[in-house]
VOBA-1610 file (N, C-alpha, C; in pm, whole numbers, padded with zeros to 5 digits, always signed):
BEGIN
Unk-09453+05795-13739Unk-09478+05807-13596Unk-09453+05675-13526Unk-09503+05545-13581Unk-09486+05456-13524Unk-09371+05401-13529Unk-09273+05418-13629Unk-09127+05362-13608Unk-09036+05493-13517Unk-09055+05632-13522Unk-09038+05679-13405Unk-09016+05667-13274Unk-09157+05576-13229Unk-09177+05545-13079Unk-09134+05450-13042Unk-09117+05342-13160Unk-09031+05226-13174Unk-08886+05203-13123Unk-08829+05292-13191Unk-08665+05281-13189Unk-08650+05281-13035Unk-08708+05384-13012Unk-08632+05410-12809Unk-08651+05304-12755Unk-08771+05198-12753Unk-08777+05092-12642Unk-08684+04976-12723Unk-08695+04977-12845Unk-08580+04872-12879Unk-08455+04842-12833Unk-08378+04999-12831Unk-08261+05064-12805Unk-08271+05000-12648Unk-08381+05022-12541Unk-08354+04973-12427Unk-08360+04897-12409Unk-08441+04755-12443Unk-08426+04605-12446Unk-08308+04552-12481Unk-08246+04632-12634Unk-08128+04554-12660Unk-08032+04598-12523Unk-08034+04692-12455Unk-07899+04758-12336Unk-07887+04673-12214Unk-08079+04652-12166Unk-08105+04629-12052Unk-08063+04452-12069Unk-08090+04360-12179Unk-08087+04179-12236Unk-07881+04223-12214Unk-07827+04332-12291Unk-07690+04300-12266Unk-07628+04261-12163Unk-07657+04385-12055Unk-07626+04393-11922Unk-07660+04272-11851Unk-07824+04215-11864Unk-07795+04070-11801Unk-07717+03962-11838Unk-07747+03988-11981Unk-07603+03848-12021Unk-07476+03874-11975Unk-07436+04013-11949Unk-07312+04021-11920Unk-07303+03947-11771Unk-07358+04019-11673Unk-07461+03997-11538Unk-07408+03833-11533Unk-07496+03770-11581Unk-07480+03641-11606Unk-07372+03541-11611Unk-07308+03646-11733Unk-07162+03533-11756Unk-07047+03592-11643Unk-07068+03680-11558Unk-06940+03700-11456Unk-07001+03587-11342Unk-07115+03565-11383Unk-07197+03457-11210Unk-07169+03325-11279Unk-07194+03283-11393Unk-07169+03154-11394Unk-07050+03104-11494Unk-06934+03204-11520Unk-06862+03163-11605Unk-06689+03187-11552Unk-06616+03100-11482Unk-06481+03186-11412Unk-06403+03217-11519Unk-06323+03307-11474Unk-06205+03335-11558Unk-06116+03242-11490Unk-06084+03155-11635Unk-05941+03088-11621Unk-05808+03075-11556Unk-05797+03259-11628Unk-05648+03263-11553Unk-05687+03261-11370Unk-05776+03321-11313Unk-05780+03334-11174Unk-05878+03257-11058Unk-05911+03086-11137Unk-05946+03009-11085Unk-05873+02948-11015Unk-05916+02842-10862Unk-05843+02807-10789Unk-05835+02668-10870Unk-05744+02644-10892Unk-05702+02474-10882Unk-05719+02381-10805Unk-05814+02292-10888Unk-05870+02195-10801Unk-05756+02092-10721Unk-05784+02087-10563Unk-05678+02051-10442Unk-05678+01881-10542Unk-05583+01851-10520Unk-05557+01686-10536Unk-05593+01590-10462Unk-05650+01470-10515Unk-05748+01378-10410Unk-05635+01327-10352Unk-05655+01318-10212Unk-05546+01200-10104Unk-05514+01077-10146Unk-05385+01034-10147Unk-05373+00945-10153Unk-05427+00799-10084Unk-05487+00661-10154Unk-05583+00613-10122Unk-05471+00467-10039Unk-05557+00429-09956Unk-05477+00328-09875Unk-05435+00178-09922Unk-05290+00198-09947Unk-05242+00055-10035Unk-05219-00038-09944Unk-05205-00197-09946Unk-05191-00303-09928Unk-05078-00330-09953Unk-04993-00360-09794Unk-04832-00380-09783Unk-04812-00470-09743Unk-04715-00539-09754Unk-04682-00680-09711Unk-04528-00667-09602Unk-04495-00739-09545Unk-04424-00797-09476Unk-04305-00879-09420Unk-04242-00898-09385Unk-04178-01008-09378Unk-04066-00985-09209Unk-04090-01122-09142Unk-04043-01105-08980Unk-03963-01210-08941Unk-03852-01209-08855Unk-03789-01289-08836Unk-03764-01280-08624Unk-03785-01347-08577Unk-03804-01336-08451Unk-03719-01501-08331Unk-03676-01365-08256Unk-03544-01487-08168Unk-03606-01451-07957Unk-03607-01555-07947Unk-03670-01496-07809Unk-03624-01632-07672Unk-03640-01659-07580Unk-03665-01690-07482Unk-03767-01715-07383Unk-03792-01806-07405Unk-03939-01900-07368Unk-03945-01959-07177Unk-04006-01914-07104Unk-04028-01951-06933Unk-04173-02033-06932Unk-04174-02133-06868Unk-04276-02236-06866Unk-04333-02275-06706Unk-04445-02169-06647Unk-04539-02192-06539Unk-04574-02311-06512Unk-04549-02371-06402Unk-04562-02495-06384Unk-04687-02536-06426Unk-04616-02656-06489Unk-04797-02677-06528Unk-04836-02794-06501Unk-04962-02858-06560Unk-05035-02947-06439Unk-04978-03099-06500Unk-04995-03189-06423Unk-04905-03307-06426Unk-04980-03423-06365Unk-04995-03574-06452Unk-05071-03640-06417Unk-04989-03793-06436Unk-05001-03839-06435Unk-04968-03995-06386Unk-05055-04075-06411Unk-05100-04179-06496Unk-05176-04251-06496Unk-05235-04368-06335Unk-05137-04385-06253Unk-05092-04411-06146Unk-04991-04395-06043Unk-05004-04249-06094Unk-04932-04199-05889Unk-05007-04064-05929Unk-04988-04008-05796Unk-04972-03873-05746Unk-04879-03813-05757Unk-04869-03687-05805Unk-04754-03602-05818Unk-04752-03489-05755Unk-04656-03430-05639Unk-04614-03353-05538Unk-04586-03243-05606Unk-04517-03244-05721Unk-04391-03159-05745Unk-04368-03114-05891Unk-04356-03023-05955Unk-04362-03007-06091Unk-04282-02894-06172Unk-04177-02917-06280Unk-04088-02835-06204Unk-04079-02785-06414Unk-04027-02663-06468Unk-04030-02698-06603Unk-03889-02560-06602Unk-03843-02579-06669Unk-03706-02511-06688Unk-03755-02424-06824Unk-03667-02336-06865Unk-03708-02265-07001Unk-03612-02275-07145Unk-03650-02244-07222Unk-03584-02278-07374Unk-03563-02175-07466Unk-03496-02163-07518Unk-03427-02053-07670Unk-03563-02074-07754Unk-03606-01968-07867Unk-03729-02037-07914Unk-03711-01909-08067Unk-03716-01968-08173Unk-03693-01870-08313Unk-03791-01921-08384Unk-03817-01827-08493Unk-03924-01828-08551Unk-03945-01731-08677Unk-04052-01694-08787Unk-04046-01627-08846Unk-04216-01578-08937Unk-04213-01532-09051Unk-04343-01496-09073Unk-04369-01397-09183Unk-04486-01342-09258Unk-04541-01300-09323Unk-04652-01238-09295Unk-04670-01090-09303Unk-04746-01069-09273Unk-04835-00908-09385Unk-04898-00823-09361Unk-04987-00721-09419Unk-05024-00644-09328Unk-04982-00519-09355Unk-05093-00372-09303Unk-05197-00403-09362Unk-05287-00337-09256Unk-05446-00317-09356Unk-05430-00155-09275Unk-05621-00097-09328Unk-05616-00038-09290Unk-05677+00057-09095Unk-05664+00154-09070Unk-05692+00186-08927Unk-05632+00123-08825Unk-05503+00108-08829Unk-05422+00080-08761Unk-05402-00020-08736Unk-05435-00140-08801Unk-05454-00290-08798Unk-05371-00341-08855Unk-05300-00454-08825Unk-05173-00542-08950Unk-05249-00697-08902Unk-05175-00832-08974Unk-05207-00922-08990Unk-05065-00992-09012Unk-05061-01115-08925Unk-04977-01174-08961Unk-04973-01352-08955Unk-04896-01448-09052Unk-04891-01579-09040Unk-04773-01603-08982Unk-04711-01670-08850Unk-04557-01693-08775Unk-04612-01847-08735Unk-04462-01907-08757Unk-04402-02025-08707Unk-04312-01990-08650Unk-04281-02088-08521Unk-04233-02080-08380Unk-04201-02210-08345Unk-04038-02215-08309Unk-04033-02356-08234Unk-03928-02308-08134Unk-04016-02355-08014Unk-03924-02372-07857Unk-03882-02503-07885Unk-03743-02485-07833Unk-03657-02562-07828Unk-03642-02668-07715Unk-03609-02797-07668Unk-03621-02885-07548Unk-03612-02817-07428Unk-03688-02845-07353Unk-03737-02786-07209Unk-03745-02884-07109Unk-03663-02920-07005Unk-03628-02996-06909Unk-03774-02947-06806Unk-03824-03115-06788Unk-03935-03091-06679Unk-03920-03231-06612Unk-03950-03177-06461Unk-03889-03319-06342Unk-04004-03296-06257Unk-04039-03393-06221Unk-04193-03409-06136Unk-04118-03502-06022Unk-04194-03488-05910Unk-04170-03546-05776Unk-04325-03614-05753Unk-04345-03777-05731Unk-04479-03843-05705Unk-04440-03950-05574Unk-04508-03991-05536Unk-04513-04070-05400Unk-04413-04153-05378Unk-04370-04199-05529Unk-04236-04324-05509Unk-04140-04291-05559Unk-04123-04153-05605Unk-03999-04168-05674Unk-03991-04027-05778Unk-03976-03992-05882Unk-03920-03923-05974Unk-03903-03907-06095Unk-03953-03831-06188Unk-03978-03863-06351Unk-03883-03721-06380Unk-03816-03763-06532Unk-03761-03626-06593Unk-03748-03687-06751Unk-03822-03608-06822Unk-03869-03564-06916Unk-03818-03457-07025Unk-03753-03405-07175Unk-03778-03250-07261Unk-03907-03280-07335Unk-03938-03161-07363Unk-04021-03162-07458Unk-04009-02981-07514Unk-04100-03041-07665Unk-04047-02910-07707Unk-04181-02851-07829Unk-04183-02746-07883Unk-04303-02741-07921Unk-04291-02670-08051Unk-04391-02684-08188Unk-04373-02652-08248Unk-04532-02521-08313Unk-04518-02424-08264Unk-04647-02321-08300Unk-04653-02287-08439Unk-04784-02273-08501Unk-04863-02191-08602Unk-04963-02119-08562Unk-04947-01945-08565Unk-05042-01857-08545Unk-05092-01813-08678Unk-05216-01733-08661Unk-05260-01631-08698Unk-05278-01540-08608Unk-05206-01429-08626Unk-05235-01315-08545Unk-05314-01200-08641Unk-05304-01119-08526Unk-05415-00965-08566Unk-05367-00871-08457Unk-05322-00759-08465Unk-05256-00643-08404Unk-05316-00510-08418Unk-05305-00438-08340Unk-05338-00285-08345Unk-05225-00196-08317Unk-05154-00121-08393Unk-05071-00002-08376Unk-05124+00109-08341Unk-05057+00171-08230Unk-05096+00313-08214Unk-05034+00442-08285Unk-04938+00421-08331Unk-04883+00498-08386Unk-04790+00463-08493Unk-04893+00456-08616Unk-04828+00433-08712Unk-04777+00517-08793Unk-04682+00502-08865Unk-04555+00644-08947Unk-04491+00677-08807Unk-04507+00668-08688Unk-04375+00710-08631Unk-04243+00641-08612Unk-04173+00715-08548Unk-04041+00619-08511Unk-04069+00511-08378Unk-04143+00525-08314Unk-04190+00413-08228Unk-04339+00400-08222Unk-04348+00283-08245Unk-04533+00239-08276Unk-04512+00114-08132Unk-04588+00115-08043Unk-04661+00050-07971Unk-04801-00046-08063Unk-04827-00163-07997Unk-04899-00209-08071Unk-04942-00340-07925Unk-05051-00412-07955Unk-05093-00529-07899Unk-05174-00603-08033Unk-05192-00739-07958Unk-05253-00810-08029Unk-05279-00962-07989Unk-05343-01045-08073Unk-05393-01173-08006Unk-05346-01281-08155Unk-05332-01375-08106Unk-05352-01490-08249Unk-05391-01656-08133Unk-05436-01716-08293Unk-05511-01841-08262Unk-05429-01938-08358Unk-05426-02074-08330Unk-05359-02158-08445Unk-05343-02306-08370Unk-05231-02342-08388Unk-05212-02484-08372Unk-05073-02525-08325Unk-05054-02577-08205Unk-04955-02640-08183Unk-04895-02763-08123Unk-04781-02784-08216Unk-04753-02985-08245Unk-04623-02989-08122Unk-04713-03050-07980Unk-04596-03085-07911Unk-04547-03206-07874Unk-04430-03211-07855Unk-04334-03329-07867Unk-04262-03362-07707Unk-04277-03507-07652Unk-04190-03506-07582Unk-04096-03651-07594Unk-03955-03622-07559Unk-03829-03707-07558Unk-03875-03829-07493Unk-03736-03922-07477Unk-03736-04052-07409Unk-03713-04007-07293Unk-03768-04069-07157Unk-03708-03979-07049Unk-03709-04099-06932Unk-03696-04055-06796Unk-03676-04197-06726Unk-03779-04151-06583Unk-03850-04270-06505Unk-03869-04263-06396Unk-03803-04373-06309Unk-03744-04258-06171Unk-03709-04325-06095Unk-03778-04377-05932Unk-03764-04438-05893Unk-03882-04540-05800Unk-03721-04610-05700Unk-03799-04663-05586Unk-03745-04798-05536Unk-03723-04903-05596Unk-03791-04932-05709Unk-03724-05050-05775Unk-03619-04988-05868Unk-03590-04908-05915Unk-03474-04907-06005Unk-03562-04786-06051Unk-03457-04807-06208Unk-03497-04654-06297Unk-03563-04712-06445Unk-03645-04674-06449Unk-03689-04704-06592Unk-03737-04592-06685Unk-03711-04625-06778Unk-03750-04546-06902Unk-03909-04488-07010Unk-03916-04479-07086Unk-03992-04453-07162Unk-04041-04327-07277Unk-04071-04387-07372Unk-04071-04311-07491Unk-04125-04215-07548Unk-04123-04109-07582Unk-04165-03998-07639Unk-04272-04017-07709Unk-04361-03885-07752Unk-04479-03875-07769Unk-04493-03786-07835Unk-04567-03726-07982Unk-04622-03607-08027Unk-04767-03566-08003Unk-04800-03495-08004Unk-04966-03449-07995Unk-04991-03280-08043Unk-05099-03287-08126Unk-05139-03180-08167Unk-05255-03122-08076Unk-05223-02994-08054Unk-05399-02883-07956Unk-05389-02787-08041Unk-05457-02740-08012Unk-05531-02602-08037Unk-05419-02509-07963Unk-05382-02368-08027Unk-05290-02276-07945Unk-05324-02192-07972Unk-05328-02074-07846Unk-05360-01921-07863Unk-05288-01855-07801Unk-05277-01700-07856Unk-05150-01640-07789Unk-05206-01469-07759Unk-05114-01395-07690Unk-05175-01283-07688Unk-05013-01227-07626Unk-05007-01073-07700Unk-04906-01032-07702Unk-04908-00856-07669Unk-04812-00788-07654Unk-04778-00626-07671Unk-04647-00666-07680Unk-04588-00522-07732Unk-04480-00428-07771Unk-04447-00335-07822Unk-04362-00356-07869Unk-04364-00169-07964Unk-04249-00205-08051Unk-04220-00159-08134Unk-04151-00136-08252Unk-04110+00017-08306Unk-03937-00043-08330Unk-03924+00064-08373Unk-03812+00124-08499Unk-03901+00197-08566Unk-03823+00230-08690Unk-03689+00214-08724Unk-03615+00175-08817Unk-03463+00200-08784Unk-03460+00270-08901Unk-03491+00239-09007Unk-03485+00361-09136Unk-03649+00305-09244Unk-03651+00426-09333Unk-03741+00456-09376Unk-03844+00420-09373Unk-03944+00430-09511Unk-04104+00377-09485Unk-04169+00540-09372Unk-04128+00624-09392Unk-04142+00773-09296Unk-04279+00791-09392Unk-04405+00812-09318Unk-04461+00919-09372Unk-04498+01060-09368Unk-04482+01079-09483Unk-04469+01241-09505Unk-04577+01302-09573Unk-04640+01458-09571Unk-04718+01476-09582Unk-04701+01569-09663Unk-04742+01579-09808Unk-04694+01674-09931Unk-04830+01767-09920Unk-04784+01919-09923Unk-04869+02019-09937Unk-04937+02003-10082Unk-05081+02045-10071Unk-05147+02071-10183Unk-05090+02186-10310Unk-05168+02178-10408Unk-05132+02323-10512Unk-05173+02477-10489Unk-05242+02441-10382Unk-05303+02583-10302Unk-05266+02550-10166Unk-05320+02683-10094Unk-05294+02665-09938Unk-05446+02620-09900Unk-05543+02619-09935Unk-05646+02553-09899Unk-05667+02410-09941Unk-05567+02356-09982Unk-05598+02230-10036Unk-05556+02126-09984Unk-05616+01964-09939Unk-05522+01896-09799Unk-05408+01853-09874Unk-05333+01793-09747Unk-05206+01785-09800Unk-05221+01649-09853Unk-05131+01577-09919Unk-05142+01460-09974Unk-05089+01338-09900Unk-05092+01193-09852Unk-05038+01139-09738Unk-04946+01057-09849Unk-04772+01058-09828Unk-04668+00956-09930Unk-04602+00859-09834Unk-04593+00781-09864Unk-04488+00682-09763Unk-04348+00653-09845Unk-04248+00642-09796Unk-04131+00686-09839Unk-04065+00510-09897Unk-04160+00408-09811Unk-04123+00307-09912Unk-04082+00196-09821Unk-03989+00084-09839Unk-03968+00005-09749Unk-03907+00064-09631Unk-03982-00041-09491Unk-03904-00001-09369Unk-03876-00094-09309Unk-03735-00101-09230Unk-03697-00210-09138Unk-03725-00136-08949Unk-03765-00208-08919Unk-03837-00230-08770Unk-03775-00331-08695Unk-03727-00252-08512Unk-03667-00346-08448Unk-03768-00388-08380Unk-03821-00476-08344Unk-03927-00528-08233Unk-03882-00559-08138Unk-03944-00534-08011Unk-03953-00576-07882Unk-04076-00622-07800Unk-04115-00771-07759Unk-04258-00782-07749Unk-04262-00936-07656Unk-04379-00900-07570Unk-04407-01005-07492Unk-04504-01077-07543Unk-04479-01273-07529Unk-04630-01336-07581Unk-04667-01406-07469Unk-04770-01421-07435Unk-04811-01544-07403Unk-04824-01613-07448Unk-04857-01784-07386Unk-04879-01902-07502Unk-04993-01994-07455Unk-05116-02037-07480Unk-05123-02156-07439Unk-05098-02236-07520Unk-05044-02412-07515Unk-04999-02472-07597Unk-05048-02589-07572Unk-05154-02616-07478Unk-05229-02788-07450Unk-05157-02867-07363Unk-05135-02948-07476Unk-05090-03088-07370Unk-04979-03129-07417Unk-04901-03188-07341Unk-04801-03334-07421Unk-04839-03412-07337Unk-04752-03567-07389Unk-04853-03714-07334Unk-04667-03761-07385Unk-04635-03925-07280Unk-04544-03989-07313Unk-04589-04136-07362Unk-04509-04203-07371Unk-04564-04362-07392Unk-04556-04427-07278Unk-04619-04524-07194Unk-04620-04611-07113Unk-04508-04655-07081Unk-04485-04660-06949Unk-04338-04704-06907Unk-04398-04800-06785Unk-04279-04931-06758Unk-04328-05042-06668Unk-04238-05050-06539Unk-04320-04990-06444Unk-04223-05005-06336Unk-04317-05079-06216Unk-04209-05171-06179Unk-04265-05289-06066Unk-04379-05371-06127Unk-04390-05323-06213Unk-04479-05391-06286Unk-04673-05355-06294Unk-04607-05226-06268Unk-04733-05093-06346Unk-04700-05045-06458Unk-04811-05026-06518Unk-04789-04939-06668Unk-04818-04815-06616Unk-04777-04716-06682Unk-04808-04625-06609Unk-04776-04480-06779Unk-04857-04398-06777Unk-04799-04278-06883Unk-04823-04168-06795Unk-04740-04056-06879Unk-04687-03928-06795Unk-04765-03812-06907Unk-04841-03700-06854Unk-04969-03635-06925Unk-04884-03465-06878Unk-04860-03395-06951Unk-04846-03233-06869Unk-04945-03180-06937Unk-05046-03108-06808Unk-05182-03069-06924Unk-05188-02950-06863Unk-05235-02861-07010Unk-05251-02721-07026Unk-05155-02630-07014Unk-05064-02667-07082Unk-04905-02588-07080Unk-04917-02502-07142Unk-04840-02363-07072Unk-04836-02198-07122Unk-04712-02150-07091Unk-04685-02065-07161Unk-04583-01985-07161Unk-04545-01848-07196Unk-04487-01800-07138Unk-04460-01679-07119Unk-04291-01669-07193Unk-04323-01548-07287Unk-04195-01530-07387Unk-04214-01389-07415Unk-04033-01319-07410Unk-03972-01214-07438Unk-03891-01241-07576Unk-03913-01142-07670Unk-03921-01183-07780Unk-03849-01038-07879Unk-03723-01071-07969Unk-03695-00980-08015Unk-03699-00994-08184Unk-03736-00894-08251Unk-03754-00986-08419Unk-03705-00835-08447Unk-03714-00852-08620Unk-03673-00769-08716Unk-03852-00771-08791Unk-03849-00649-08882Unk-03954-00672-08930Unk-03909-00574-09053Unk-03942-00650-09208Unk-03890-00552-09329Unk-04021-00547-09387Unk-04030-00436-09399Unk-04158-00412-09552Unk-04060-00438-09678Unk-04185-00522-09743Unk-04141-00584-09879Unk-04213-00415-10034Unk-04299-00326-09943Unk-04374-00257-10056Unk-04397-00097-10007
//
C-alpha cells in the first residue's frame, strides 16, 4: 500500500522539477546559433601629429613712437612678406595645438618730429604656442579660431635722422617682449584623412568612427600680433643724444599655409 501511494507523487515531482529546469534553461541560457552579436566598441581617440608651412603678408598700425628728445607728429610703418612654419597635434573635442616660428621681413618706418625726420626697418622674429578650436572636423571645410602666447625677438637696422643740421645716423638694436596672437580661418581639405563611419555587425549596433589616414589642408587665416617694442642706439645730432623707441607694435596678417598630417 505504501509504495502504491508512493509512485504517483514521485512520478509528479520528477515532471513538475523537469519542466522547471527546462523553464529555466530557455530564461537563462541563449541559443548560440540565434544570439545577437555583441556590437563592436568605437573606435577610441588617437593622438595625431602635424606638420605646417605658412607664407603671408604682414600690415603694421601705426604705432607709438618716442624720442628720447623730440616730439613726434607723424608715424608712418609700411608692411612686409612674412613665412614661417610648425608642428603641431589634434587632441580631442575639437581642439588642436600647435608650436610656429614666424619671421616678418624689414618694414620701412618714417616718423615726422619738430626738427626734422627719422627712417628706420625693422623686422621681427615670433615664437608661438597656439591652441585652436575646429568646428567641423572630418569635413571638407573646417572653420576654426584660436589664440597663442610666446615670444618675440625684434630687430631694428642702421637708419638716419634728418634735422637742420644735416643727416645723421644710427645703429640698430635687438630686443626681446613677450608676444600674443589671436587668429580665425578655415581650412580646407584637399585629399584624404575623410572620416568615415563603418556600420556595425548588426543593425542595432553603432557604427564604428575610421579615419582614412594622412591629410593635406589648404589654410586660409587671419592673425593678429602684438609684438612689444623695438629700441635703436643713440644717435648725435647738434649735439643731442638722442634714441628712437616704437612701443607696442601690432600687426595685422593674412596668411596662407599648407597643413599635412604626419598619422
Amino acid at each position: 500500500m505504501f509504495f502504491a501511494r508512493t509512485v504517483p507523487f514521485v512520478s509528479a515531482a520528477l515532471l513538475f522539477g523537469g519542466a522547471v529546469g527546462a523553464s529555466a534553461a530557455d530564461l537563462g541560457t541563449p541559443d548560440l546559433d540565434t544570439a545577437p552579436t555583441m556590437a563592436p566598441m568605437p573606435q577610441q581617440f588617437t593622438w595625431k601629429w602635424y606638420l605646417r608651412a605658412d607664407g603671408g603678408y604682414t600690415w603694421y598700425p601705426t604705432p607709438g613712437m618716442s624720442f628720447s628728445d623730440f616730439d613726434t607728429h607723424y608715424t608712418k610703418s609700411e608692411g612686409a612678406w612674412t613665412v614661417g612654419g610648425g608642428i603641431g597635434q589634434y587632441y580631442a573635442w575639437g581642439f588642436r595645438g600647435d608650436i610656429t616660428v614666424d619671421h616678418m621681413f624689414d618694414a620701412k618706418n618714417e616718423t615726422n618730429f619738430d626738427f626734422g625726420s627719422s627712417q628706420l626697418d625693422f623686422n621681427s622674429t615670433v615664437v608661438l604656442a597656439n591652441l585652436y578650436y575646429e568646428f567641423n572636423r572630418g569635413g571638407r571645410f573646417v572653420p576654426y579660431i584660436g589664440g597663442g602666447i610666446g615670444w618675440a625677438h625684434n630687430e631694428t637696422n642702421s637708419g638716419t635722422v634728418t634735422t637742420a643740421a644735416g643727416t645723421s645716423s644710427y645703429g640698430g638694436q635687438s630686443t626681446d617682449n613677450f608676444a600674443a596672437a589671436a587668429m580665425a580661418g578655415i581650412s580646407w581639405r584637399l585629399w584624404g584623412g575623410r572620416t568615415m563611419y563603418v556600420s556595425g555587425s548588426t543593425k542595432d549596433a553603432d557604427p564604428v568612427e575610421v579615419n582614412t589616414g594622412h591629410a593635406v589642408y589648404l589654410d586660409f587665416g587671419y592673425r593678429f600680433l602684438y609684438l612689444g617694442d623695438a629700441k635703436t642706439l643713440a644717435f648725435d645730432a647738434d649735439g643731442t643724444t638722442a634714441a628712437e623707441k616704437l612701443k607696442e607694435i601690432t600687426a595685422h596678417q593674412f596668411r596662407i599655409g599648407v597643413r599635412y598630417d604626419l598619422n
